[in-house]
N, C-alpha and C positions, 0 to 999 in steps of 0.2 A: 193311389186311389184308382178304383178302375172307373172312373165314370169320366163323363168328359166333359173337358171346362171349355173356356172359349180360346183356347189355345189351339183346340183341334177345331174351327169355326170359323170361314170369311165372312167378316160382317160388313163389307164393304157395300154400301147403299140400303141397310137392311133397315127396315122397323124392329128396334131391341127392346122387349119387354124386361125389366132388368126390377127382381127384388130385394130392397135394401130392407136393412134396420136403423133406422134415423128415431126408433123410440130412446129419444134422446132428453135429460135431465130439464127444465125448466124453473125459474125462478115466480116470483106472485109478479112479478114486470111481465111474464114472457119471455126471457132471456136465455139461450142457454149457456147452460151452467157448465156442461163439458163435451167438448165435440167429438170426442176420441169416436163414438159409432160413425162416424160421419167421414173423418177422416182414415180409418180401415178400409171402406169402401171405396176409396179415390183412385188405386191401382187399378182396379174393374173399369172404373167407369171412365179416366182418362186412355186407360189400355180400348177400350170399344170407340172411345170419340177418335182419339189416334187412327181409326181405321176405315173411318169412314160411316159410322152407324148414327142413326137416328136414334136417339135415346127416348124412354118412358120406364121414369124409377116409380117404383109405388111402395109404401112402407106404412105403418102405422105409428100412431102417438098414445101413447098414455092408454088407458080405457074408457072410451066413452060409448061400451055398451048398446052399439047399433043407433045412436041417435050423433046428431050434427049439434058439437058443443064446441065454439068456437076456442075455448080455452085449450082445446088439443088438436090445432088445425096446424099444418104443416108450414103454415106462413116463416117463422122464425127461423127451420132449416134452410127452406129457398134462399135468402139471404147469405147467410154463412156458405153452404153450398157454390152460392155465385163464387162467394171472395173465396174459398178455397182452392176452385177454378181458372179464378183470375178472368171470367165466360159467365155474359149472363144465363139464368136458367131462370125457363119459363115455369109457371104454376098453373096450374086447371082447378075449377072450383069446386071438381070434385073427382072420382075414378072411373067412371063409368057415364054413359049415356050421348045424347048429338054431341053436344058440344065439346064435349072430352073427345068425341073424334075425330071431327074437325081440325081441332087444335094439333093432334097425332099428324093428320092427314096432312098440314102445313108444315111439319117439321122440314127444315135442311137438313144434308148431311154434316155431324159435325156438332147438332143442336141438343138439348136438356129439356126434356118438361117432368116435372114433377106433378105428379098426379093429389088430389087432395085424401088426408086419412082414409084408409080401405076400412077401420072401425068405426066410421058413419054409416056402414052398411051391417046390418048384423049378418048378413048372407056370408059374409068374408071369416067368420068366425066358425060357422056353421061349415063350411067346405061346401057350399050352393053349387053345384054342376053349373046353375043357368047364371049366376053370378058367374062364376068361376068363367064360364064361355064368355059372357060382353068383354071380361080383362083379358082374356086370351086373343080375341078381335082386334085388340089395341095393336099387339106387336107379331112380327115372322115367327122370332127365335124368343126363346124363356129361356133367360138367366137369372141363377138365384145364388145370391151374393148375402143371403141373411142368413149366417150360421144360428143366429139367437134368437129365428123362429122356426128354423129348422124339424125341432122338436113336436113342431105343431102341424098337424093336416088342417090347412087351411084353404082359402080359395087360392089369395096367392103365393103358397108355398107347395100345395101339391093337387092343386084340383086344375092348375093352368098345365099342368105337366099333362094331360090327358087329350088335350088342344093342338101342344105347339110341340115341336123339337125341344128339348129343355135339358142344359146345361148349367155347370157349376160358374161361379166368378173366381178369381183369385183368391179372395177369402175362404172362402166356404173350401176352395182345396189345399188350401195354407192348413187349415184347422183338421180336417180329418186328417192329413199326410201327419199333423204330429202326434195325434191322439192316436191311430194307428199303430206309428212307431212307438211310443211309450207302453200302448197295452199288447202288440202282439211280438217285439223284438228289442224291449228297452236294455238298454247297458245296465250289468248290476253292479253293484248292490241298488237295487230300486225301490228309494223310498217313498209312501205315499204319505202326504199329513195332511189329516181333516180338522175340522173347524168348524163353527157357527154354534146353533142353537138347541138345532134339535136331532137326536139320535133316530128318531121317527121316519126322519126326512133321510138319513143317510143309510141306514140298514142296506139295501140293494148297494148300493156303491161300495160296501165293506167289505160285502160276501165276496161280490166279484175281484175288486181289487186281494181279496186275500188268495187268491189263485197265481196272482201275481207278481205282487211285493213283497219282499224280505222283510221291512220293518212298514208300521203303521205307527203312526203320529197323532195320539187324539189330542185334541187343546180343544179351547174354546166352551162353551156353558155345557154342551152335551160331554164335555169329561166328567163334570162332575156325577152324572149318571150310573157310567160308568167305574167310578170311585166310589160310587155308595153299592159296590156287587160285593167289595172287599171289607163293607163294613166301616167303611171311612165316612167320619164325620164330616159334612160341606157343609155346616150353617144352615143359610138361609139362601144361597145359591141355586139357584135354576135348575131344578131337575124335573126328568120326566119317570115319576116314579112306576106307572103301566109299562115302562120301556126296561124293566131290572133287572129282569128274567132273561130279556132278548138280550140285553147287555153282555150276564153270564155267561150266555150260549156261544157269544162271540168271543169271548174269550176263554173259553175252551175247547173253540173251534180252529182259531186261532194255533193256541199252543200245541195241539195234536198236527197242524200244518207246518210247524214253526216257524211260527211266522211271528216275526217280535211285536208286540204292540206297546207303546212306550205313554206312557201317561203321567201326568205333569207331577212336580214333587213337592211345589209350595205352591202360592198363589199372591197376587197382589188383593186385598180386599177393603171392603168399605160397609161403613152400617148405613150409609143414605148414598144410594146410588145418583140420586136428580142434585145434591147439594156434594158431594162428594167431600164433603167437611172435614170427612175423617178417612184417610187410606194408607194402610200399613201392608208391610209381609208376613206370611205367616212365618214360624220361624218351621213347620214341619207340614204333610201336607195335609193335615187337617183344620179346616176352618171352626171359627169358636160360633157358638149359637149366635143370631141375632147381626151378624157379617157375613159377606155373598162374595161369593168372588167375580171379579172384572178384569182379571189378565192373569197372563202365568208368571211367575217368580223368577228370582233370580239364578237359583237351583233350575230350577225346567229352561228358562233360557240356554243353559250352559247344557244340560243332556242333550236339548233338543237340537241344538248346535252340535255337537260331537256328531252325531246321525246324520246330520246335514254334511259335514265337512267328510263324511265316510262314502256318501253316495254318489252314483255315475249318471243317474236319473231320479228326479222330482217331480213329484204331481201336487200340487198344491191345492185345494180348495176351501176355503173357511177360514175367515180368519181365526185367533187364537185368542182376541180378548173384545172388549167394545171400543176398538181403535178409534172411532167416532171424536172420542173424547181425546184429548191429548192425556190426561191422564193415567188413563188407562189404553195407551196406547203403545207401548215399551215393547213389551213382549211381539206382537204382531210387527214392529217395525224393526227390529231385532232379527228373524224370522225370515223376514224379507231383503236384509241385509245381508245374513250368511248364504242365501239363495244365489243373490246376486255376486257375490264374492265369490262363488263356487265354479268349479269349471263342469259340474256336472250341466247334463239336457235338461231346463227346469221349463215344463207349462203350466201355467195358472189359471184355474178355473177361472173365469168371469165372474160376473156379481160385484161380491162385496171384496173378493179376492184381488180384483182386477182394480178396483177402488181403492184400495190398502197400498199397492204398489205402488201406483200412480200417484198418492196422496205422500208418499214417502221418498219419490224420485228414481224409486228403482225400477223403472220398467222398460228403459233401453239395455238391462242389465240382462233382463230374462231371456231363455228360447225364444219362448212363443206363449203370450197375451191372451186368452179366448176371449170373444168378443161375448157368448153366451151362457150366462149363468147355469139355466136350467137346462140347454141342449147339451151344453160340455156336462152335467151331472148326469145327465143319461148316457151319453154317450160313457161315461166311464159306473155307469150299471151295467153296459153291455147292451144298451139298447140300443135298436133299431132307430134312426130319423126320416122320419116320413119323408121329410123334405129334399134329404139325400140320396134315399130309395129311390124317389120316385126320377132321378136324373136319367138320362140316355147313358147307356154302357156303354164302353168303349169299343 
């Protein structure tokens, strides 16, 4: 990565304005429910206390659409944060204004304060230059340590870069360095397998990746999209019938690149998806009217595995059925096992992807985890991140 992280940086005595992602899971208690964002960012931020820096994390919770709703207040992170640390860390009652400065201006070296949601402000969502400036007031040096808002030009993710020096954390050059590697010099055979819902949402990530991958993997509800181009029956399965055309096209675009694109051969299915009363396989891969499908087969397990066990490089995003459910969870856990059993380079989109791993045990198994769902899908459209753009070149 040519940008520079705090590796190239003495933070010794500095005010560190440092942007995390602590939009982290909470329960109707307040509770969180998984700390994995919180605990990604702890290399960054003990590697800066290590050296002497005054610390000021700022991050946002949930949405709560420019007004102050206490049910998305940052209180529950502070806490967990401490005991991660084994170090208390201070809170501010809010990002911005005297008293958030003050509190700055009081820091030792060595110290934590976490700043309160930067989405009680709508300015923050907006990229406010004059917002943007008060958070930039706060610290010396800008570090942005949040790959999973990266994707977004916000105040603080790329409107403070215009204020202060601003660099990468550890994270954020953990994720580009393998996203890089996978799109611009992966080991082949390099397979890509997609997933999730909608074919709508992934078109740019297909096109681009077919410039680059040898085989493509569709699973997940938007196969069956892609299965009704062939004239294959899906039941009552989840399709986006305006998307049948674009489907066609990809797979004829596809095959003139040859580029293999491999799609499921049976299906697990069910006729009440909320009761799941009733769930069988198909014996071929066409589903019968009046049953949907909720994971791939036993048949597509086994292809989709030969491909897995063939490749030097993995890109995963989406899962492959509604793993949510234990029932319909085989196929995706399956998936994730030959991933992990593999000696190939495997990254894993974030999201729901990153969820699926982790919910299955396999995630000390992987390359590299992405912390952000929608930045890691851009970023493999081939797009731009505001947020990384806008860092100091090396």
């Amino acid at each position: 990565m040519n940008k520079k992280s705090i590796k190239d940086i003495d933070f010794k005595s500095k005010s560190v304005l440092m942007r995390v992602d602590f939009n982290v899971p909470l329960d109707e208690e307040g509770n969180i429910t998984d700390d994995n964002r919180i605990r990604a960012a702890l290399p960054t931020i003990e590697g800066l206390l290590n050296q002497g820096a005054k610390l000021i994390l700022m991050s946002h919770l949930g949405r709560p659409k420019g007004q102050v709703k206490p049910e998305f207040s940052l209180k529950p992170v502070v806490y967990r944060l401490s005991e991660l640390l084994k170090r208390p860390v201070k809170m501010a009652n809010d990002c911005i204004g005297d008293q958030v400065q003050r509190e700055v201006n009081n820091l030792a070296e060595g110290e934590v304060l976490l700043l309160e949601n930067l989405r009680f402000h709508k300015e923050e969502t907006a990229n406010d230059s004059e917002f943007a400036k008060k958070l930039s007031g706060l610290g010396e040096i800008f570090v942005n340590d949040a790959f999973g808002t990266s994707h977004r030009a916000h105040a603080s993710t790329e409107g403070v870069t215009h204020f202060l020096e601003s660099v990468s954390g550890l994270l954020v050059q953990k994720e580009i360095e393998y996203f890089q590697k996978v799109i611009t010099n992966p080991q082949k055979p390099f397979l890509f397998i997609l997933g999730g819902a909608k074919v709508s949402d992934k078109i740019p990530v297909i096109e681009n990746m077919m410039d680059k991958a040898d085989s493509i993997i569709i699973g997940g509800a938007m196969a069956y999209t892609f299965l009704k181009v062939g004239g294959i029956l899906v039941g009552s399965s989840r399709t986006e019938d305006n998307m049948i055309d674009t489907a066609g096209k990809i797979l004829e675009k596809a095959k003139a690149k040859g580029v293999e694109i491999v799609l499921p051969l049976d299906h697990l299915i069910t006729n009440d998806i909320k009761s799941a009363s009733e769930v069988k396989t198909t014996e071929s891969v066409s589903i019968p009217e009046g049953w949907m499908g909720v994971d791939i087969g036993p048949k597509t397990i086994e292809s989709f595995s030969s491909k897995i066990k063939e490749a030097k490089t993995i890109v995963w995003n989406g899962p492959v059925g509604i793993f949510e459910n234990d029932k319909f969870a085989l196929g995706t856990r399956e998936i994730a096992k030959q991933i992990a059993v593999s000696s190939a380079t495997s990254v894993i989109g974030g999201g729901d992807t990153a969820a699926a791993v982790l919910k299955f045990g396999y995630s000390d198994s992987m390359s590299h985890i992405s912390t952000g769902g929608g930045a890691s899908l851009e970023y493999l459209e081939g797009k731009i991140l505001p947020g990384v753009a806008a860092l100091a070149d090396k």
